[in-house]
TIGUKE-433549 format. One record per atom (N, C-alpha, C, O, CB): x, y, z; residue number from 1; residue in three letters; atom name. Coordinates in pm, whole numbers, always signed. Atoms other than C-alpha are relative to their C-alpha. Glycine has a CB too. Example, Ala and Ser with C-alpha at 12.3 -4.5 7.8 and 13.67 -1.06 7.14 Angstrom:
! TIGUKE-433549
east|north|up|num|residu|atome
+89|-119|+0|1|ala|N
+1230|-450|+780|1|ala|CA
+90|+120|+0|1|ala|C
+194|+118|+66|1|ala|O
-99|+3|+125|1|ala|CB
-82|-119|-6|2|ser|N
+1367|-106|+714|2|ser|CA
-77|+109|+73|2|ser|C
-26|+220|+90|2|ser|O
+41|+46|-142|2|ser|CB
END
This chain:
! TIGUKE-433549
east|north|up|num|residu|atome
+101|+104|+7|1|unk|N
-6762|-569|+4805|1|unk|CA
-124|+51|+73|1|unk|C
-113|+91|+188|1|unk|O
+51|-133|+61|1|unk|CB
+137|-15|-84|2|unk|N
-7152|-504|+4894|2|unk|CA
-43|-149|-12|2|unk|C
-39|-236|-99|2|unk|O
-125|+119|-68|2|unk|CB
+100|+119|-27|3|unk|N
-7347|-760|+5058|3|unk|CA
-120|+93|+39|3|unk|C
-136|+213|+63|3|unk|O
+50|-122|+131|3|unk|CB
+182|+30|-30|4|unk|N
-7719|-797|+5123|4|unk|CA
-43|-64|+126|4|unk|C
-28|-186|+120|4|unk|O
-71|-108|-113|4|unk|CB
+2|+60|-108|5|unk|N
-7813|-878|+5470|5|unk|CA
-129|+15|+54|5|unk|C
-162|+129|+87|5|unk|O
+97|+38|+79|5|unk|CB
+113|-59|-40|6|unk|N
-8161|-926|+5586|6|unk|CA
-15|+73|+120|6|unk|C
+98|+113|+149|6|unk|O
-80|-82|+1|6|unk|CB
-4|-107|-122|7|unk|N
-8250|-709|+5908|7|unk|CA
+31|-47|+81|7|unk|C
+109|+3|+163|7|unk|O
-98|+67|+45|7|unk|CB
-71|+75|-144|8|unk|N
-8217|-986|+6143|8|unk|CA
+177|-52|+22|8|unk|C
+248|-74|+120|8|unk|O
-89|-152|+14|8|unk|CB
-157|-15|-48|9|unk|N
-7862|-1026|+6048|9|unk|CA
+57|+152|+8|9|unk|C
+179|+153|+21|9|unk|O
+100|-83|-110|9|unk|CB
-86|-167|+2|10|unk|N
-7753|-634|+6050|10|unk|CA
-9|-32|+149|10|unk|C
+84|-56|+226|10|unk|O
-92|+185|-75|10|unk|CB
+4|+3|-151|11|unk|N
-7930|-660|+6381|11|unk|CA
+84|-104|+126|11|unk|C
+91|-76|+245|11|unk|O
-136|-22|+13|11|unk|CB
-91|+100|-62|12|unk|N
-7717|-945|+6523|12|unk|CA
+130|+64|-55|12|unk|C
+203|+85|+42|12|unk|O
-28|-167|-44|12|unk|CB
-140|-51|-49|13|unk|N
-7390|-792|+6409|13|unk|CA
+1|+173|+34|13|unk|C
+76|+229|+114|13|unk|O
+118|-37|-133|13|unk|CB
+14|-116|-122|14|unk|N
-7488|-451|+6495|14|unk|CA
+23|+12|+151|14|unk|C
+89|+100|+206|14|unk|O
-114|+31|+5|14|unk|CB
-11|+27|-114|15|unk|N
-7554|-622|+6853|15|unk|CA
+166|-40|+63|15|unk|C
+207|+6|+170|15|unk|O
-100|-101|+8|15|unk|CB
-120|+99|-10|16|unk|N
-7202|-835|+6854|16|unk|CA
+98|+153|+21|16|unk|C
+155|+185|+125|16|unk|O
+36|-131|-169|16|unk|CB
-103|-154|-3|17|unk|N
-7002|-452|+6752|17|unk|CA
-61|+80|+145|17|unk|C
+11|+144|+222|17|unk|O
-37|+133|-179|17|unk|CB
+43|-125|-159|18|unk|N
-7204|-261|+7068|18|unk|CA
+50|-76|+102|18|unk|C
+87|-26|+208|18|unk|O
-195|+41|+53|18|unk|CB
+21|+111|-141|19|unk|N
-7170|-594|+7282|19|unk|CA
+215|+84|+77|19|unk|C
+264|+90|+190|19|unk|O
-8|-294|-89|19|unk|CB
-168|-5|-1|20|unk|N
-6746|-473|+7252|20|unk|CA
+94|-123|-46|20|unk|C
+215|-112|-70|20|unk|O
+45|+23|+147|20|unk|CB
-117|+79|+62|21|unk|N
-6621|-810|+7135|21|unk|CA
+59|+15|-161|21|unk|C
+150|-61|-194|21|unk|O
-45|-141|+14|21|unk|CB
-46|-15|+117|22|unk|N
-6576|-666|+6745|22|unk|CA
+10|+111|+1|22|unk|C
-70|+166|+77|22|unk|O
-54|-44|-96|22|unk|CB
-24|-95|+5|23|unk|N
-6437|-358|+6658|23|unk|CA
-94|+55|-138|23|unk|C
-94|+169|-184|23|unk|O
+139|+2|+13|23|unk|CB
+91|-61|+148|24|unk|N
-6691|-350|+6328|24|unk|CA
-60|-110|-73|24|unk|C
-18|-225|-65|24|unk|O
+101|+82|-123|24|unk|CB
+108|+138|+103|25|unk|N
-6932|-571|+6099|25|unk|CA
+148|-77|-100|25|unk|C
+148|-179|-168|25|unk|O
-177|+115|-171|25|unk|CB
-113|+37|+115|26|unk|N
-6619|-639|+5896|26|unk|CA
+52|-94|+112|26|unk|C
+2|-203|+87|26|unk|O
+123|+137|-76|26|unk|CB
-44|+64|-89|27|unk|N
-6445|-806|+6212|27|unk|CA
-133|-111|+9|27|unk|C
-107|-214|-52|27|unk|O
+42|+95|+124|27|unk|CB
+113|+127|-29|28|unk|N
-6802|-1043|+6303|28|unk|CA
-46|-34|-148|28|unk|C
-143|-110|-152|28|unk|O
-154|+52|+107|28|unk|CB
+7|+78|+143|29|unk|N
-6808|-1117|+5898|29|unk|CA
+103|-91|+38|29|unk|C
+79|-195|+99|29|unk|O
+34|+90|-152|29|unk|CB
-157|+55|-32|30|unk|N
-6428|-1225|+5932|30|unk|CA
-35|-135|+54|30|unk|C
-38|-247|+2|30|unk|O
+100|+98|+124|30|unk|CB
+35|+132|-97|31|unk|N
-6528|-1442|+6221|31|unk|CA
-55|-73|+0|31|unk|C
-15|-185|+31|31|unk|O
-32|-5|+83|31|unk|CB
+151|+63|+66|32|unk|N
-6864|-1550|+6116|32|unk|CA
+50|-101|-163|32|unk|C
-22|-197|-189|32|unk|O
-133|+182|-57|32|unk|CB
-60|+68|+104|33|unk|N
-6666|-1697|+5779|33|unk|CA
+117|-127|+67|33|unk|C
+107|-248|+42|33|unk|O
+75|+123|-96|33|unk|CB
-98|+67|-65|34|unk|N
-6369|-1841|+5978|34|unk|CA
-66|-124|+59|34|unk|C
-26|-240|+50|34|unk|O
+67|+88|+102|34|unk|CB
+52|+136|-65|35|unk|N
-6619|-2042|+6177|35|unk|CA
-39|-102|-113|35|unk|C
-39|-225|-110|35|unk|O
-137|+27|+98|35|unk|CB
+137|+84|+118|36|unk|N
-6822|-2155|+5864|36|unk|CA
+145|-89|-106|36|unk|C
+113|-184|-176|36|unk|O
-148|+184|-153|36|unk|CB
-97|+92|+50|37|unk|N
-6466|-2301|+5711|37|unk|CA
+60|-51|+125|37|unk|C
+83|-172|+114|37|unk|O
+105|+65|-100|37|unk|CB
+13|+175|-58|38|unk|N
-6383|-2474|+6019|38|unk|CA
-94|-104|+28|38|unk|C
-58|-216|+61|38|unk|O
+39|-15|+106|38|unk|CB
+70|+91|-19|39|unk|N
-6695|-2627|+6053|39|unk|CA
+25|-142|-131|39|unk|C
+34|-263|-107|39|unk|O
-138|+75|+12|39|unk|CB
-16|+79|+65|40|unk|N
-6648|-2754|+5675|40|unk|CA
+112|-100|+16|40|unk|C
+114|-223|+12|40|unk|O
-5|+53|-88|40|unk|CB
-107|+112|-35|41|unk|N
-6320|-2859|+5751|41|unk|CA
+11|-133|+57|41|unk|C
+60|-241|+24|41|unk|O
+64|+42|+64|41|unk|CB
+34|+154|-72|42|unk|N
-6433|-3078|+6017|42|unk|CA
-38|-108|-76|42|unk|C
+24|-213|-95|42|unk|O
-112|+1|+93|42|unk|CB
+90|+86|+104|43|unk|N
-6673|-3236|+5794|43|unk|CA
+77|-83|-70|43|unk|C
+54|-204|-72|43|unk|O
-79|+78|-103|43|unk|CB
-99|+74|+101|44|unk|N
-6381|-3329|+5547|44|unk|CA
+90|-103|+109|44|unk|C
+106|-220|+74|44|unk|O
+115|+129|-97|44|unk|CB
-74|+72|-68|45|unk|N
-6170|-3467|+5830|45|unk|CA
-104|-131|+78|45|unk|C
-72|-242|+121|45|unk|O
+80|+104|+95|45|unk|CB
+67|+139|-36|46|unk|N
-6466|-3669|+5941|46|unk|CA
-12|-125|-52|46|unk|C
-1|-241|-13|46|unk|O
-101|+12|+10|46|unk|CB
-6|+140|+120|47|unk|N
-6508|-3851|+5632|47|unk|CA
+132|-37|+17|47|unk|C
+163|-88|+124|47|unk|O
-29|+33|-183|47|unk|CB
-191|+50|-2|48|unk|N
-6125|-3927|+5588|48|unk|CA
+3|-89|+124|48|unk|C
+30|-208|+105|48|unk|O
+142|+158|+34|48|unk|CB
-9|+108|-95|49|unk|N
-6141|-4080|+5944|49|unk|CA
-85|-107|+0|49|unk|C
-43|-210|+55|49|unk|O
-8|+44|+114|49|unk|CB
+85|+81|+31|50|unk|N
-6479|-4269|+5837|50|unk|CA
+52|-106|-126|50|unk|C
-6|-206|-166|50|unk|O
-117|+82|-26|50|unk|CB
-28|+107|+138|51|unk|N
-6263|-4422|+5521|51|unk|CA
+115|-31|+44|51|unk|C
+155|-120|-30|51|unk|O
+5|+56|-170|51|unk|CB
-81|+44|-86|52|unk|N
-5964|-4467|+5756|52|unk|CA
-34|-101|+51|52|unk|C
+36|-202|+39|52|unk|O
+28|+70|+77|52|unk|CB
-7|+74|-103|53|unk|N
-6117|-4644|+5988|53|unk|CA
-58|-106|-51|53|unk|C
-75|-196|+32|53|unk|O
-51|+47|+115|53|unk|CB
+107|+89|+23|54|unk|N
-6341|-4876|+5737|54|unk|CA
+144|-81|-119|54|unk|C
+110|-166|-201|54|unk|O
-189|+87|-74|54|unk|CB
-84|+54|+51|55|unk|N
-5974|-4969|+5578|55|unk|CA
+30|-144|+57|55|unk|C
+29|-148|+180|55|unk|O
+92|+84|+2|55|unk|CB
-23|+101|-26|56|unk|N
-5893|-5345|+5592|56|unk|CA
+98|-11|+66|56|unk|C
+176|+83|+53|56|unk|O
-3|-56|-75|56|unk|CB
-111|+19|-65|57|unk|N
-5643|-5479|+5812|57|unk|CA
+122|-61|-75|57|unk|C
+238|-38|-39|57|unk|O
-33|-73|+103|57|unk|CB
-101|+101|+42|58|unk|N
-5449|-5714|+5597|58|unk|CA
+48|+127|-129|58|unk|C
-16|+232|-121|58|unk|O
-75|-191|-59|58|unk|CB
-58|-95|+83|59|unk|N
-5227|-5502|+5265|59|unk|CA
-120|+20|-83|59|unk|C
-213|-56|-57|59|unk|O
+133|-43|-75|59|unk|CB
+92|-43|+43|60|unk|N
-5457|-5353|+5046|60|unk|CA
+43|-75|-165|60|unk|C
+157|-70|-210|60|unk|O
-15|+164|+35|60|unk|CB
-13|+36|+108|61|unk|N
-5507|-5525|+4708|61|unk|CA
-23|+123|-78|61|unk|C
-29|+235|-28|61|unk|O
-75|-108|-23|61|unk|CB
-5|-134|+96|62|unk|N
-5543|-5304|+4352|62|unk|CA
-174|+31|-3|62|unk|C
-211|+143|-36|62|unk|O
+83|-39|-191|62|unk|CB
+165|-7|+1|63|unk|N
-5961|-5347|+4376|63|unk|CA
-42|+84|+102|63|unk|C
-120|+178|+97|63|unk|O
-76|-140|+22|63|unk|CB
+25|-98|-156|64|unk|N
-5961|-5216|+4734|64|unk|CA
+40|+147|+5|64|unk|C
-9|+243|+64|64|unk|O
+95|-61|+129|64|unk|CB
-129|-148|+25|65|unk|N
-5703|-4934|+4643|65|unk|CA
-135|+79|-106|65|unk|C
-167|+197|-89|65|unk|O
+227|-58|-132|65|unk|CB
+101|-56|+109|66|unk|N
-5983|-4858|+4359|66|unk|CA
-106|+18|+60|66|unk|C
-193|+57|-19|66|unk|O
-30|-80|-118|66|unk|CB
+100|-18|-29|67|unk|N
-6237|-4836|+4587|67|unk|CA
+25|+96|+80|67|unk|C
-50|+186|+41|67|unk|O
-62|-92|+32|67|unk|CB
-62|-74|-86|68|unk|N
-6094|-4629|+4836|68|unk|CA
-9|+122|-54|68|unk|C
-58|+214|+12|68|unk|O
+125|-40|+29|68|unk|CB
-61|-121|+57|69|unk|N
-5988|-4364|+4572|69|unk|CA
-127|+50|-52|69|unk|C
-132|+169|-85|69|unk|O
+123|-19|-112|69|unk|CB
+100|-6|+37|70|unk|N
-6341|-4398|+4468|70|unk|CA
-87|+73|+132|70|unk|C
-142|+177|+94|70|unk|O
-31|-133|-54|70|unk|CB
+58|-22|-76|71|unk|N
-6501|-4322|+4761|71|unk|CA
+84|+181|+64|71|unk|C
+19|+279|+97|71|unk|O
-7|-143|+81|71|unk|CB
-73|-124|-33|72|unk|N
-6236|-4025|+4856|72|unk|CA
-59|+92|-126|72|unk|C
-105|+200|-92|72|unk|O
+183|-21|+5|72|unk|CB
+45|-75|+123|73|unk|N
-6344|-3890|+4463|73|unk|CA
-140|+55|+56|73|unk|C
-168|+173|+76|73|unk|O
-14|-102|-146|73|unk|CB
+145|-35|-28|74|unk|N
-6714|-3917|+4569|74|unk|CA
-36|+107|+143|74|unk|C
-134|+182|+137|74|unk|O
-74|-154|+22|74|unk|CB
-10|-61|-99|75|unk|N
-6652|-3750|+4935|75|unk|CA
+7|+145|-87|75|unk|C
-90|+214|-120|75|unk|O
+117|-52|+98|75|unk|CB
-32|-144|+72|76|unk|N
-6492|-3438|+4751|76|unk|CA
-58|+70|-105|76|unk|C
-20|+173|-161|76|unk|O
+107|-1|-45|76|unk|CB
+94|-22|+145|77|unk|N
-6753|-3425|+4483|77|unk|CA
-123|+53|+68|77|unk|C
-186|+153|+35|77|unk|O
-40|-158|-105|77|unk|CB
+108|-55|-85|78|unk|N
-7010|-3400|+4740|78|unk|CA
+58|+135|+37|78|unk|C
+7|+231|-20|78|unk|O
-39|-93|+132|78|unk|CB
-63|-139|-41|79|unk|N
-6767|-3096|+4924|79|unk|CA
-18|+116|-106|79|unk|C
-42|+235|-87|79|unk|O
+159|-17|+25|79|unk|CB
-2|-132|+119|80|unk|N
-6766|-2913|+4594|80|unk|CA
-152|+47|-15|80|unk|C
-183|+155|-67|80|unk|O
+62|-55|-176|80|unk|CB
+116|-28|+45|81|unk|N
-7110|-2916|+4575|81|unk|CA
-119|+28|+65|81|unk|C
-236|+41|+28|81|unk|O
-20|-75|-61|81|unk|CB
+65|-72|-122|82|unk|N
-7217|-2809|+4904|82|unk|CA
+100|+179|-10|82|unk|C
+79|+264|+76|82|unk|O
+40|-122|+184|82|unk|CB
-54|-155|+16|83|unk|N
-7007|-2462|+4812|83|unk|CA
-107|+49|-110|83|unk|C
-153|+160|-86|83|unk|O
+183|+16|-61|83|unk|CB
+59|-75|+121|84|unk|N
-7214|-2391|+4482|84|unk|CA
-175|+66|+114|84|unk|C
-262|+135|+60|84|unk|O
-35|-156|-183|84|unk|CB
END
């Protein structure tokens, strides 16, 4: 795989590999990705606790249940479309 990296990022993982915490640009990619899917992750677990917590107390009728599934559809529609 080639990537394209403007100068100020070579120069930041250039810095990160001399600093000694990576053994190579391939290691502070790695890491640099790892962070950038848990941040999304969070994101997804935020919503989920935002449609958790906005759930009614009493059993859930079939309208509510439809809205719910609606709103979980629309969450994940947005997610897909912050990757493109």
């Amino acid at each position: 795989m080639n990537i394209s990296l403007p100068d100020e990022l070579k120069a930041s993982i250039q810095a990160r590999v001399r600093s000694g915490l990576y053994g190579n640009a391939s290691d502070v990619i790695r890491a640099g990705l790892r962070a950038l899917t848990r941040e999304e992750m969070a994101a997804s677990v935020e919503q989920f606790d935002e449609i958790m917590s906005a759930l009614p107390d009493e059993p859930l009728m079939p309208e509510i249940e439809q809205e719910i599934e609606q709103s979980i559809r629309t969450a994940r529609n947005v997610e897909k479309g912050k990757g493109k």
